[in-house]
Residue, then its C-alpha position, 0 to 999 in steps of 0.5 A: x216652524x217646528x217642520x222646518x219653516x225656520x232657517x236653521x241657524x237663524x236664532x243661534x246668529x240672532x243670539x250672536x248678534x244680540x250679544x254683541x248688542x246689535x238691534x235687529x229689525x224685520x224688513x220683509x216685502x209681504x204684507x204687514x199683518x203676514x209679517x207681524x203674525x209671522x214675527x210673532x210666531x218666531x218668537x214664541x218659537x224662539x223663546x224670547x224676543x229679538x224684533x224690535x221693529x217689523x217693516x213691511x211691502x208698505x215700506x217698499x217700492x211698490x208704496x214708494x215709487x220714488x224708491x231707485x230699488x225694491x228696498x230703501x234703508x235711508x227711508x227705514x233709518x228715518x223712521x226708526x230715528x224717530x223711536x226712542x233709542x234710536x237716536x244714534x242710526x245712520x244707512x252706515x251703522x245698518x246692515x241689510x241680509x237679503x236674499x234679493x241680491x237687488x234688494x239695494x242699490x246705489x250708495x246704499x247695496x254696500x250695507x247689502x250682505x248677500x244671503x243664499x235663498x233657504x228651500x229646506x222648508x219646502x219639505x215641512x208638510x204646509x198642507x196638513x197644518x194651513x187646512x181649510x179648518x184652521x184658515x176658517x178660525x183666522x180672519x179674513x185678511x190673514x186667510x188670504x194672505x195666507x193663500x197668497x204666500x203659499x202661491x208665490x213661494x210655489x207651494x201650490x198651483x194658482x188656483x189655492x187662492x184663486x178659483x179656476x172660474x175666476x182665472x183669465x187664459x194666463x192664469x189657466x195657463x199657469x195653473x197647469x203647468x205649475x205641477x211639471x215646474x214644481x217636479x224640476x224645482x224638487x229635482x233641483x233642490x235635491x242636487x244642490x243639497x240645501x242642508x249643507x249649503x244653509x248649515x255652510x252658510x250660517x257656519x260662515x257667518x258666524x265666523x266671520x263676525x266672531x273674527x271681525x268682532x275679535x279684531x275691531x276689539x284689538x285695535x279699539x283697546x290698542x287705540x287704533x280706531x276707523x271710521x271705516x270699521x264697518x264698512x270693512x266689516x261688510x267687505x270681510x263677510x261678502x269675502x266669508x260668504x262669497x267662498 
């Protein structure tokens, strides 16, 4: 996290958001003790605590098969109702900041705000921090999970979790010409230059919940009340960020 795992930003916002007294949730589609080890992590990071619950694959498609997109608030919603506290949320009072602008759809992608992939992280040096000595200190399955990431997020060839003997052709494949795509993916990120375009990113969002939170509170004092406050909202920050 020190090395830039961390969004920059990402805990100014969450600082933001906490003021104004919104409830934060991890909904992620990796494994859950990945997710909780991670969240964990962040907070030791952060200095406080902001995750008050961590939602994970299990609560994604790939478990629930009738889900219609990879992520499902109404299912989210339904579990947390059931926590104390809670009693007050509805798919209308939630907010979804996903990258996988697919992550929601039907009546639900309205709650969805966009959110720019973050490759800064890929220079933080993973590989002298996840050695072979410290993934022989944890267990078993947060070792794997570990690998696992690393290979998904195109951080290393398949073979870091999987030995070449135990590859089948497709993965061999793979494996080889994992070096000349991960030498396009660096060129690519230097052009798009994704420092300015995170630090443009959060800058944009923290605008615009500022001006959103400055007006609904003008119009509540003046009585001027919306059940559709939220909703606009969200169309207020998809402009913000779209620009």
């Amino acid at each position: 996290l020190e090395a830039g795992l961390l969004r920059p930003g990402l805990l100014d916002f969450v600082k933001l958001l906490k003021a104004h007294g919104a409830r934060v949730v991890v909904y992620t589609h990796s494994e859950q003790a990945w997710a909780d080890r991670v969240c964990q992590a962040i907070e030791d990071f952060a200095g406080f605590n902001f995750i008050e619950r961590v939602f994970s694959r299990q609560d994604c498609r790939d478990k629930h098969r009738e889900f219609k997109s990879r992520k499902n608030l109404a299912h989210i919603v339904k579990l947390l109702k059931e926590s104390e506290g809670f009693e007050w949320l509805s798919v209308e009072r939630t907010l979804l900041f996903d990258d996988d602008q697919k992550a929601l759809t039907g009546v639900e992608a309205s709650r969805l705000v966009p959110v720019i992939p973050y490759y800064r992280w890929h220079d933080c040096k993973w590989n002298e921090r996840v050695t072979e000595d410290f993934l022989s200190k944890q267990s078993s399955s947060v070792a794997a999970q570990a690998r696992h990431m690393v290979v998904s997020w195109e951080l290393a060839p398949p073979s870091y979790s999987t030995s070449m003997d135990m590859m089948d052709d497709e993965e061999l494949w793979r494996n080889a010409s994992w070096q000349s795509n991960w030498e396009k993916r660096q060129k690519t990120r230097l052009i798009l230059s994704d420092a300015a375009a995170n630090d443009k990113f959060w800058f944009n969002v923290q605008s615009s919940v500022t001006d959103y939170l400055t007006i609904a509170r003008s119009a509540i004092s003046d009585g001027e009340t919306n059940a559709r406050d939220i909703s606009t909202f969200v169309q207020h920050l998809r402009e913000c960020l779209s620009g």
